[in-house]
Each structure stands twice: as structure tokens, then as C-alpha cells.
Backbone as CSV, one residue per row, in Angstrom:
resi,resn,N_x,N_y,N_z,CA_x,CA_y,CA_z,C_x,C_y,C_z
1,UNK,25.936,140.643,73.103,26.593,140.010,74.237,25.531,139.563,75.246
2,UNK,25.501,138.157,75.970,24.491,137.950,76.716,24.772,137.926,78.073
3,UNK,23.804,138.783,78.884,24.243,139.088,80.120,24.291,137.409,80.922
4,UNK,25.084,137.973,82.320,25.248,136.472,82.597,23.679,136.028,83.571
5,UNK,23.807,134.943,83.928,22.276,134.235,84.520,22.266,134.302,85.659
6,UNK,21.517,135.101,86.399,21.211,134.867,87.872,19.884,134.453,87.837
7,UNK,20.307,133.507,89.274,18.620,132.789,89.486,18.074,134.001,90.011
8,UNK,16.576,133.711,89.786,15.544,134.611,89.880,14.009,133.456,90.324
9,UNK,13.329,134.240,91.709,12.263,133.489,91.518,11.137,134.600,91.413
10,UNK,9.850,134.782,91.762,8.508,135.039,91.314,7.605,134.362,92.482
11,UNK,7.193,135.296,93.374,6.713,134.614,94.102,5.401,135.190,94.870
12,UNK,3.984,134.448,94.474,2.852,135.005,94.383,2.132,134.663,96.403
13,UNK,1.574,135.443,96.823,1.432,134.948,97.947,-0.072,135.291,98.250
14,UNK,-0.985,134.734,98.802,-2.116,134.681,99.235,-2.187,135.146,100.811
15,UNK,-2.973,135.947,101.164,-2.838,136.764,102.782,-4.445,136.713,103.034
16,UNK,-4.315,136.584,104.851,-5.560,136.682,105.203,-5.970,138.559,104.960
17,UNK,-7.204,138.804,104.665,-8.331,139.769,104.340,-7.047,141.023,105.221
18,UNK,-6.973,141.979,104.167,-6.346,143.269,104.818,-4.759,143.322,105.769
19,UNK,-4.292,142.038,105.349,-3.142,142.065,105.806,-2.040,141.998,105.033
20,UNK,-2.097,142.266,103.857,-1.288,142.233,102.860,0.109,143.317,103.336
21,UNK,-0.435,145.133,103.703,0.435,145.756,104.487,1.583,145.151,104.790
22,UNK,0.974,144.093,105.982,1.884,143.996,107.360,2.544,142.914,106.763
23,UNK,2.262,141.971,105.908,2.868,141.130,105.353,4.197,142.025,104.131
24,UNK,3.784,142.761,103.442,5.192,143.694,103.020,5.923,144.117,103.592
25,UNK,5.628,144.606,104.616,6.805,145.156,105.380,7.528,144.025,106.337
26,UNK,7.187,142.780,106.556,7.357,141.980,107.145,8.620,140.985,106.389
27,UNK,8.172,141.212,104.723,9.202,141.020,103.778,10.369,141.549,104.110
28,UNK,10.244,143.038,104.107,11.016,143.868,103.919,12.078,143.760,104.838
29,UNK,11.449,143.530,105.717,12.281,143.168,107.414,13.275,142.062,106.609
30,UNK,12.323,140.898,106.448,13.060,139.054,106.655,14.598,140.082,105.122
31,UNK,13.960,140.358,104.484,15.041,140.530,103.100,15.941,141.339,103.208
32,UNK,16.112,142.556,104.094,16.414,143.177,104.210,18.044,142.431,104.446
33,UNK,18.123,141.806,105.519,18.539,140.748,106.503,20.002,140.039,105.296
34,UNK,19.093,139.526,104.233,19.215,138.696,102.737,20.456,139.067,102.364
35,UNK,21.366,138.343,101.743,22.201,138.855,99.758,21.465,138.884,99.066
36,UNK,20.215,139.005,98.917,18.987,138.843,97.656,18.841,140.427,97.450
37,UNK,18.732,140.624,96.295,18.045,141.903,95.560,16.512,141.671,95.279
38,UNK,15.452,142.249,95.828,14.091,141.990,96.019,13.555,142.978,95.459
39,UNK,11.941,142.813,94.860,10.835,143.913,94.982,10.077,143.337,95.236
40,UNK,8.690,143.722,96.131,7.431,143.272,96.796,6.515,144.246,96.580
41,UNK,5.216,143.792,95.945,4.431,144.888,96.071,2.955,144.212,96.533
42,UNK,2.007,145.110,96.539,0.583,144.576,96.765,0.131,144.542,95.160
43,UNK,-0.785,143.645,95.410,-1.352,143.395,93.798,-3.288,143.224,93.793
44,UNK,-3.750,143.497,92.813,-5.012,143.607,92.613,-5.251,141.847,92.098
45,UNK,-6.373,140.941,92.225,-6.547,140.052,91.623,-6.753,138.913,92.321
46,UNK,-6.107,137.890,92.058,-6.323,136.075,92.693,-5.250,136.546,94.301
47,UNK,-3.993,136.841,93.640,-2.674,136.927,94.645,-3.028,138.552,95.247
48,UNK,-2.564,138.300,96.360,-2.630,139.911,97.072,-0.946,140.394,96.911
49,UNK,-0.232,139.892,97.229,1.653,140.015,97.083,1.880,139.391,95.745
50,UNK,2.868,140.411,94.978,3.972,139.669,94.622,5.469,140.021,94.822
51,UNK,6.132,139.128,94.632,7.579,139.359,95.464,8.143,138.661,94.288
52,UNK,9.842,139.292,93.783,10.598,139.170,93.049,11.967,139.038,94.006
53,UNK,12.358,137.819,93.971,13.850,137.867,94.288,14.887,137.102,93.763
54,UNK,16.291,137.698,93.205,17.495,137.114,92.591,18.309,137.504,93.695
55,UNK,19.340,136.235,93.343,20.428,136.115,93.697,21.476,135.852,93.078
56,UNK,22.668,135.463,93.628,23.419,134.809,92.332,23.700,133.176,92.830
57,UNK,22.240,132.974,94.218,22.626,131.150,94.607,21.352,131.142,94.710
58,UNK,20.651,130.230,93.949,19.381,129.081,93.594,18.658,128.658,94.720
59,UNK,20.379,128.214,95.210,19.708,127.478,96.681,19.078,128.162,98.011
60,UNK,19.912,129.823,97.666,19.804,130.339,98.703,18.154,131.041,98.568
61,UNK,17.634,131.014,97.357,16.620,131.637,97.138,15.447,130.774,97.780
62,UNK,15.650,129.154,97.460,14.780,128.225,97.757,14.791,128.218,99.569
63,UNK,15.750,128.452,100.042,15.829,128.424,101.384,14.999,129.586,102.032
64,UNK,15.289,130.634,101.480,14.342,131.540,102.024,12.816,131.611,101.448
65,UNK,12.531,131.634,100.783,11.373,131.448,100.014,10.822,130.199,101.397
66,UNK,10.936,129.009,101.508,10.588,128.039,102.159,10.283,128.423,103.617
67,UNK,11.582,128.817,104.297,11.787,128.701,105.687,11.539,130.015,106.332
68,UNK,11.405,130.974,105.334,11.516,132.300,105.834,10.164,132.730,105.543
69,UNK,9.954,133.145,103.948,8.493,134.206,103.054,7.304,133.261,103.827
70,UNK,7.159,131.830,103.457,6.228,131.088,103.389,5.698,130.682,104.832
71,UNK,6.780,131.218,105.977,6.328,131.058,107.446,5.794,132.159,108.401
72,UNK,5.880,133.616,107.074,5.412,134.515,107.643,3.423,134.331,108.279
73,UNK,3.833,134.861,109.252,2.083,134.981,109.784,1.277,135.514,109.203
74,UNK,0.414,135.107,108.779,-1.247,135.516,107.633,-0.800,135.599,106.085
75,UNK,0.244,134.485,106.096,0.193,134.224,104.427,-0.296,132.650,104.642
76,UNK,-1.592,132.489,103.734,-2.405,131.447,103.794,-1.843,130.228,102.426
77,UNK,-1.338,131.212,101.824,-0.433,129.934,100.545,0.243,130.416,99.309
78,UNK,1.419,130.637,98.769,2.392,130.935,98.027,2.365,130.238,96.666
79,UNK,2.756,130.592,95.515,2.679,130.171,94.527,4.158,130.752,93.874
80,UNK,5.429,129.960,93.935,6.632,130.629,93.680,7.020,129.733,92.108
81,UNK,7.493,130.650,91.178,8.134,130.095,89.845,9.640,130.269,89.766
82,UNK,10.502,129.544,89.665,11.524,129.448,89.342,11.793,129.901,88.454
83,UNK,12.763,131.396,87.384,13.055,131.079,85.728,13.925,130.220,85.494
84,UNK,14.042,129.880,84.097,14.528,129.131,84.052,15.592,129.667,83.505
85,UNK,16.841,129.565,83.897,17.979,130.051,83.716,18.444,130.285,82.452
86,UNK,18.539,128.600,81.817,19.072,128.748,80.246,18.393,128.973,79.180
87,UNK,17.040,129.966,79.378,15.801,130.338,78.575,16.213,132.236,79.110
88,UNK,16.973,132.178,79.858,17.137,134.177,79.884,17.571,134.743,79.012
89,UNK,18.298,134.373,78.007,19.383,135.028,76.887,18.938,134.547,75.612
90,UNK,18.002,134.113,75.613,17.421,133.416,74.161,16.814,134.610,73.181
């Protein structure tokens, strides 16, 4: 049986030097707020954040992702993937 499709994005974020912290919890705040089901963590590598959030509206994900994650203070640039919906149940 195939579960049903919620959008889901992936969303990699770049932070100025040692502020990654204040930028999670800063998530935590804006999402909290959300209908989105989230996880955020700190990461080792290129990206300092990554952030996971579904919903069951596309649009509503793109709206926050945009107007909300990406305007937080000392995130220097985001790298967000869309899945692709009709590739989840394959």
C-alpha cells in the first residue's frame, strides 16, 4: 500500500562563522509558529544547517522557506530541494 504524498523540502543553509546556534533556535522560534512538521540540525561540511520541512501545502512550504528561513539574520545563502512528489512511492 503506498503511503500518501506530502510535500517535503530539504533545506541547506550557509551562516556567518559560529552562528549556526542562534540560527537553530531562531528556526525553532519562526516553525514553531508553522503547520509544518520540521527537523533542524547543525551539520559538519560545505552547509552549517540543515532543515527538513513537510507539510501537506507546497505552497505553504515555499512561503516560508522564502519570506521567513531565508530572512533570518546571519544566514548568508540557502540551498533548498524540493522532493519530488510522484518519485516517493516508487
Amino acid at each position: 500500500m503506498k503511503k500518501p504524498l506530502v510535500p517535503t523540502a530539504y533545506v541547506l543553509l550557509n551562516s556567518d562563522l559560529g552562528s549556526d546556534e542562534s540560527i537553530i533556535s531562531e528556526v525553532k522560534q519562526i516553525l514553531e509558529k508553522e503547520d509544518v512538521k520540521y527537523e533542524v540540525q547543525g551539520v559538519y561540511g560545505v552547509y552549517d544547517v540543515v532543515l527538513k520541512l513537510t507539510s501537506n501545502d507546497a505552497e505553504k512550504l515555499r512561503v516560508i522557506i522564502t519570506n521567513k528561513v531565508r530572512k533570518i539574520n546571519k544566514v548568508q545563502s540557502t540551498l533548498t530541494m524540493m522532493v519530488i512528489e510522484e518519485q516517493e512511492n516508487l
